[in-house]
TIDOPA-254294 format. One line per 4 residues: number of its first residue (from 1); for each residue x, y, z of C-alpha. Coordinates in steps of 0.05 Angstrom, whole numbers. Layout:
N
NUM) X,Y,Z; ...
***
This chain:
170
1) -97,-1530,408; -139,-1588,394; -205,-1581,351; -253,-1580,396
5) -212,-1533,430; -211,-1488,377; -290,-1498,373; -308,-1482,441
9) -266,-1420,447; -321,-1370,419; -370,-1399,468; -324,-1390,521
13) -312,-1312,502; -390,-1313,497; -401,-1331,556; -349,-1278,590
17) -378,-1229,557; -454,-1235,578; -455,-1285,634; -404,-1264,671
21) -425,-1191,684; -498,-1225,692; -473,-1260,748; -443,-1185,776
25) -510,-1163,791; -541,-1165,861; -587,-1231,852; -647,-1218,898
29) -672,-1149,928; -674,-1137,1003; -740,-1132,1019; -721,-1082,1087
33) -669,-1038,1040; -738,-1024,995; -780,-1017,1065; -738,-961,1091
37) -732,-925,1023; -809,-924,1023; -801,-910,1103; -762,-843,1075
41) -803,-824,1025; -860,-834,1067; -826,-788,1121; -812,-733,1071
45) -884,-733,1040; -914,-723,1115; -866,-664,1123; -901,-633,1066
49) -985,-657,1086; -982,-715,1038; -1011,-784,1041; -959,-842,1051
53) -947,-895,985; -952,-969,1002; -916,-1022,981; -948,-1058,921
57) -913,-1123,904; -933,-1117,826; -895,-1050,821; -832,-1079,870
61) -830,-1129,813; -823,-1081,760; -781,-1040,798; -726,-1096,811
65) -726,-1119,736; -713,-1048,719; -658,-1042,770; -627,-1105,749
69) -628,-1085,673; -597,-1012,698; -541,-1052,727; -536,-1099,666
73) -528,-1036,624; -490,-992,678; -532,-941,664; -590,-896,678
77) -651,-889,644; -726,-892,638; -725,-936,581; -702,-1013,591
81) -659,-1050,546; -723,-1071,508; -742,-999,484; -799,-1010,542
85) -821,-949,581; -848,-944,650; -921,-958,619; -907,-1015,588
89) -853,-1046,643; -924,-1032,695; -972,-1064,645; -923,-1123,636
93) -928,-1141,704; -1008,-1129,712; -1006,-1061,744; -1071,-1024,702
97) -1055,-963,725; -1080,-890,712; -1010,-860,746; -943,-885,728
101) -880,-857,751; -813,-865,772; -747,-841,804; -672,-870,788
105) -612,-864,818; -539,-894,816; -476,-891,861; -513,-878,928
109) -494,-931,978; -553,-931,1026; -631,-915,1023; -618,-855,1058
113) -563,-834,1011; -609,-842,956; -677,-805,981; -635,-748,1007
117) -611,-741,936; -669,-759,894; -705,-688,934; -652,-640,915
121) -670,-665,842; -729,-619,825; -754,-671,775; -752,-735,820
125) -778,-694,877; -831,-685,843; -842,-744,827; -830,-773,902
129) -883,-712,921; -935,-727,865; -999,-728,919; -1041,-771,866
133) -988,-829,877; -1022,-884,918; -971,-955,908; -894,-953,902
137) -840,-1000,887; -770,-1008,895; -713,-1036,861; -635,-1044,876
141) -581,-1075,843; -506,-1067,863; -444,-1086,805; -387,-1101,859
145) -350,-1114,793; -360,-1032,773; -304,-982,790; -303,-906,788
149) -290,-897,712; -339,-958,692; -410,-965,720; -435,-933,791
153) -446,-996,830; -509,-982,855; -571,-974,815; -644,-957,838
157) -715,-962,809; -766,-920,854; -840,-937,816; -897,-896,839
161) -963,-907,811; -1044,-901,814; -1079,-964,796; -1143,-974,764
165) -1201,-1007,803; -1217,-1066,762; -1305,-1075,753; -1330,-1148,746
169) -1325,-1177,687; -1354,-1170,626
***
């Protein structure tokens, strides 16, 4: 092997090891997949008297940077890879908010999939039910590179939230 060869090599496994599975994750949301998981949520919530969510595009862009990090990760959590909770991920993208919230799930394939199970969970139920939520989000990413024993291949961000009414300025 020639010397530059020999000096490239690391870069090269570098670059497997965090581009490549970069490059795995879905690149851009579909903005009617997050419509009808709102749609669903929205259905479910009128079964029970509540007021419908509405999409805010400040808490769809949290929601797909969390998704894609989920996906990065192949995991599920409420904290991203920056030790940043739901709070901070909402303030980071402007959303002042006096309600933040959210739902996750992995492996479903569809948004109906994933609503359906998100209700039988009492804890993201109740979070899909909260009445005081007013703006929602959503984020999906999908790892066509995972397979049964590594990842889930789908990942999903549902961010519910109150915002603040901003006064004039000072």
């Amino acid at each position: 092997m020639n010397t530059l060869a020999k000096a490239l090599a690391p870069l090269a496994c570098l670059i497997a090891i965090v581009v490549l599975p970069l490059a795995a994750v879905a690149a851009s949301p579909d903005p009617m997949m997050a419509s009808r998981v709102i749609q669903l949520v929205n259905q479910a919530r009128q079964q029970r008297g509540l007021a419908p969510v509405a999409i805010n595009q400040n808490l769809m862009q949290a929601a797909q940077a969390f998704a894609d990090d989920l996906a990065r990760r192949r995991t599920l959590s409420h904290v991203d890879a920056s030790g940043r909770g739901i709070g901070q991920r909402f303030l980071a993208v402007d959303y002042v908010y006096s309600l933040a919230d959210e739902a996750v799930g992995g492996g479903q394939p569809t948004p109906e999939a994933l609503v359906a199970a998100l209700l039988t969970q009492p804890g993201n139920s109740d979070t899909l039910m909260n009445p005081d939520a007013h703006d929602a989000g959503v984020g999906f990413a999908a790892r066509p590179d995972d397979t049964p024993s590594v990842g889930l291949g789908t990942y999903w961000v549902i961010d519910l939230g109150l915002q603040v009414e901003r006064g004039p300025g000072p």
